[in-house]
C-alpha positions in Angstrom: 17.3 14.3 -86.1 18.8 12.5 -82.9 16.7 12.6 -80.1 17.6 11.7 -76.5 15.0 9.8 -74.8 16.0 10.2 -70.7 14.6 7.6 -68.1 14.3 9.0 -64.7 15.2 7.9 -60.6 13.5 6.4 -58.7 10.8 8.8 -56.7 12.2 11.3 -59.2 10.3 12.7 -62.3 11.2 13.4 -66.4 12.2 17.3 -65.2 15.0 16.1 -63.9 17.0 16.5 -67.1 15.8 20.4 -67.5 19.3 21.3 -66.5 20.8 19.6 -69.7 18.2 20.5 -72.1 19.7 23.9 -72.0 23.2 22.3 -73.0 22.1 20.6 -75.9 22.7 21.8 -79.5 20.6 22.5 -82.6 19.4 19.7 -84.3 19.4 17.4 -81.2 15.6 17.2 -78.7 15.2 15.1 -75.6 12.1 13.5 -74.6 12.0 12.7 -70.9 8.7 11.5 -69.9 7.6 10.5 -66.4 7.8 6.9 -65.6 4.5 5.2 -64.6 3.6 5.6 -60.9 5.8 8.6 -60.7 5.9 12.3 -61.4 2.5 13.3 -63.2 2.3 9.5 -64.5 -0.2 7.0 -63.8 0.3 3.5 -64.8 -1.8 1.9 -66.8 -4.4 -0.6 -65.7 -2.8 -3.6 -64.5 0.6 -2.3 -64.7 3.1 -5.0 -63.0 5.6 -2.4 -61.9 8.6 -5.2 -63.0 11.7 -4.0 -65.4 10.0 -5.5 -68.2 6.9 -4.1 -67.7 9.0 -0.5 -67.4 10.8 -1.4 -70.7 7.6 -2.5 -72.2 6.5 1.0 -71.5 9.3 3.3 -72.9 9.0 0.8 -76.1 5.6 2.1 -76.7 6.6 5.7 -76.0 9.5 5.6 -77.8 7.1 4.1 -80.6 4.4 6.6 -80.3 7.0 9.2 -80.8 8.6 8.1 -84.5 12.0 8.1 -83.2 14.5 7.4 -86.0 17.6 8.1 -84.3 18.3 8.0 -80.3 20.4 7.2 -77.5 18.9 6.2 -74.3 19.9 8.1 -71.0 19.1 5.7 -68.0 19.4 7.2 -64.4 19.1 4.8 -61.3 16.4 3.2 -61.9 15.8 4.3 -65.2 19.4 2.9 -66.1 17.8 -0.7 -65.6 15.4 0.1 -67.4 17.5 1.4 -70.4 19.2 -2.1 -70.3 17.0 -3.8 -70.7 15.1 -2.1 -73.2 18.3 -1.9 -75.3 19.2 -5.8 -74.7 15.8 -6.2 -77.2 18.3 -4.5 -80.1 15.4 -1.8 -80.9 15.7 -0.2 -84.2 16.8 3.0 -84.1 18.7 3.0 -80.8 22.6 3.8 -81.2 23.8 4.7 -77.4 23.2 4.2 -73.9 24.5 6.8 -71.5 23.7 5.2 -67.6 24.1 8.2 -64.8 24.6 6.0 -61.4 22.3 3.1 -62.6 20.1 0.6 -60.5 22.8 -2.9 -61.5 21.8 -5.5 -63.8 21.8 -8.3 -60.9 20.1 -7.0 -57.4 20.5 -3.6 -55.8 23.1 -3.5 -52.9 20.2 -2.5 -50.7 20.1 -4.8 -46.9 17.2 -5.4 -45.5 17.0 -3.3 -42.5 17.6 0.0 -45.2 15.0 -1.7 -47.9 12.5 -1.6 -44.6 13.3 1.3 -43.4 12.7 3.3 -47.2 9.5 1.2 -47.1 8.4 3.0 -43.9 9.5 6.2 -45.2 7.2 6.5 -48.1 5.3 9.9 -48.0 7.0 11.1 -44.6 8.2 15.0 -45.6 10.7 14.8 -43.2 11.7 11.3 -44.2 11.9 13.0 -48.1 14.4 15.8 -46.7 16.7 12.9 -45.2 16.5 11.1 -48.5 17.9 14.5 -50.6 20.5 15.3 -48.2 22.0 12.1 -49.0 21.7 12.1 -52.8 22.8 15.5 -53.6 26.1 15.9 -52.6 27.3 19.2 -54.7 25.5 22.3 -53.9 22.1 22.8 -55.8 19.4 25.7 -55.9 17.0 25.6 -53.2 14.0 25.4 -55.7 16.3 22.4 -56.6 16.1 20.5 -53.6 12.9 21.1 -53.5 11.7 19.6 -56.7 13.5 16.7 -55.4 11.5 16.7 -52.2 8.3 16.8 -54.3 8.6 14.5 -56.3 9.3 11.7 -53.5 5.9 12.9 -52.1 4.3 12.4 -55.4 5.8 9.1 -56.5 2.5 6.8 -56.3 3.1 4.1 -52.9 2.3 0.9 -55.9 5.5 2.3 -57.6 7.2 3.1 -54.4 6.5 -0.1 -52.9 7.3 -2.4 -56.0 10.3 -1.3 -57.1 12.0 -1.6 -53.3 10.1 -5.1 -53.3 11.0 -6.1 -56.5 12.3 -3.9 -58.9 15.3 -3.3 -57.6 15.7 -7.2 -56.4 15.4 -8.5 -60.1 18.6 -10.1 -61.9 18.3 -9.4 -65.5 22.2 -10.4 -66.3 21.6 -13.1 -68.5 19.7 -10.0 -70.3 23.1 -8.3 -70.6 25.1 -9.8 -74.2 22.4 -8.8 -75.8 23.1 -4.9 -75.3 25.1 -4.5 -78.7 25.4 -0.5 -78.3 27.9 1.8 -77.2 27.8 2.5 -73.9 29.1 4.6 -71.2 28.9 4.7 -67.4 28.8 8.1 -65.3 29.2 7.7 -61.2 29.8 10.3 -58.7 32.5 9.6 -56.0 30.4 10.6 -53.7 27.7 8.9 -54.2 25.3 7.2 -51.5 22.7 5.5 -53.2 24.3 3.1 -55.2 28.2 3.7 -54.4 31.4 3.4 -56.9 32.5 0.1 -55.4 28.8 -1.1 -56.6 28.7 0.1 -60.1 32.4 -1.1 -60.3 31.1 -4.9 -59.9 27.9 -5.4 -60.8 27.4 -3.2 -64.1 30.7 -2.6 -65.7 31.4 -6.1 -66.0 28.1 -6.4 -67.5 28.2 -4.1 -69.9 30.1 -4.3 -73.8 33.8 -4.5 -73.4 35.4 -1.6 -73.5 32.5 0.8 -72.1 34.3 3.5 -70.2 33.6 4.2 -66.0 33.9 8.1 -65.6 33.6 9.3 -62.2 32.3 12.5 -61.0 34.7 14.1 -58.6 32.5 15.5 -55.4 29.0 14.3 -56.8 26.8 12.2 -55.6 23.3 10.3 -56.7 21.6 12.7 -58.9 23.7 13.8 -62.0 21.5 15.3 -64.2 21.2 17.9 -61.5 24.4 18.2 -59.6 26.3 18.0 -62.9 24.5 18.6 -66.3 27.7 19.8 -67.8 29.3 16.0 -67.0 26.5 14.6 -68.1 26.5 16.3 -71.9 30.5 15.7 -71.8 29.6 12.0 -71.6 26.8 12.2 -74.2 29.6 13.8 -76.4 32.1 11.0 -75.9 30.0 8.2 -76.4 28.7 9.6 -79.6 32.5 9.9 -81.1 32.6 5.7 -80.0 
C-alpha cells in the first residue's frame, strides 16, 4: 500500500494535511506526524534542531512505521527536510511532492525580518500578522485559527533554531543525490518564500525535468488554501 508521509511548516503542525486526507483514494494512507519542537512534539534529548538532525528524525519514523512504498510531501520547512532526507536514496521512497519549500541554499530571509520573527515568538497578536500574510485565499475561521495555535505552541528551541540556523543552512551540494521524481507546487501569491525565490534557488536544484506548477491566487500554506492542487500534483508526479 502507498503511503504519503507529509512534513509540516514551520510553527505549523502534522494537521495541516487534514484537508487532503479527505481527497485521497482507497488503498493510499498519509502519515503526518508533528515535527520535533512543534505541534504536540517534543524533541528528543539533545535534539540539534539542524536539517539533518530533522531528516534523521523522519528516518526513524518513517522506520518505525514499515513503510514499503511512499512519496514524501515536504512543506516550507518540511520541504528541506524532504531533500534531504531523499538525497540519502532511502529504500522505499519513489516521489517527492515540495508545497512552497524552505531552498536547498539559505532562505531569502534579511536580517531586519529574521529579527523581527525572532521577537515575535509567542506574541498573539504577532501570530495574527504572521497568518494574514500566509493565507492568501479565503479559509474557515476555525482554519485560521488552527494556524494561530500552532505558532503559539511551536516550542521557542524550535522557533529560535530554525530562524538561526535552519533556515540559514546550504545543503546544495546535498542536491544530485535526490534521484526521485519530483514536483514543485508555489502559490503566486505567496509571501513567505515568493515565486521568484523558488524559481532560483530550488528548481535548478532539483532533477531535470521536475515541473514548477503555480497556484493562481494562493499563497504560503497549500495544504490548506488548496488541497485539491495539492492531490492534482500528487496525481501527476505519480504518472512521472
Amino acid at each position: 500500500m502507498l503511503t504519503y508521509l507529509a512534513l509540516h511548516y514551520w510553527a505549523g503542525a502534522g494537521h495541516e494535511y487534514n484537508h487532503l486526507r479527505g481527497l485521497l483514494p482507497a488503498g493510499t494512507s498519509l502519515l503526518a506526524p508533528d515535527l520535533p519542537g512543534f505541534g504536540a512534539q517534543p524533541a528528543p534529548a539533545g535534539f540539534d534542531y539542524s536539517v539533518g538532525a530533522y531528516a534523521d528524525w523522519v528516518a526513524e519514523y518513517a522506520a518505525a512505521q514499515k513503510l514499503a512504498e511512499y512519496v514524501l510531501i515536504g512543506h516550507s520547512m518540511g520541504g528541506k527536510i524532504a531533500l534531504a532526507l531523499a538525497a540519502r536514496q532511502p529504500a522505499g521512497l519513489r516521489g517527492l511532492l515540495l508545497l512552497s519549500p524552505s531552498p536547498p541554499t539559505p532562505e531569502p530571509i534579511g536580517d531586519e525580518d529574521r529579527a523581527a520573527s525572532l521577537a515575535a515568538y509567542g506574541q498573539h497578536l504577532e501570530a495574527e500578522k504572521t497568518a494574514t500574510k500566509i493565507v492568501i485565499r479565503p479559509v474557515a475561521k476555525e482554519v485560521r485559527a488552527q494556524v494561530i495555535a500552532d505558532n503559539l505552541r511551536t516550542s521557542q528551541a524550535a522557533w529560535d533554531a530554525w530562524l538561526e540556523h535552519g533556515s540559514k543552512e546550504d545543503i546544495s551540494a546535498l542536491m544530485p543525490a535526490v534521484q526521485v521524481p519530483c514536483s514543485l507546487l508555489v502559490g503566486d501569491a505567496d509571501h513567505a518564500i515568493p515565486l521568484a525565490a523558488q524559481q532560483q534557488q530550488t528548481l535548478p536544484l532539483l532533477p531535470v525535468g521536475t515541473p514548477l506548477v503555480v497556484v493562481p491566487e494562493a499563497g504560503h500554506l497549500l495544504p490548506l488554501e488548496a488541497p485539491e492542487d495539492v492531490w492534482k500534483a500528487l496525481q501527476k508526479l505519480a504518472a512521472q
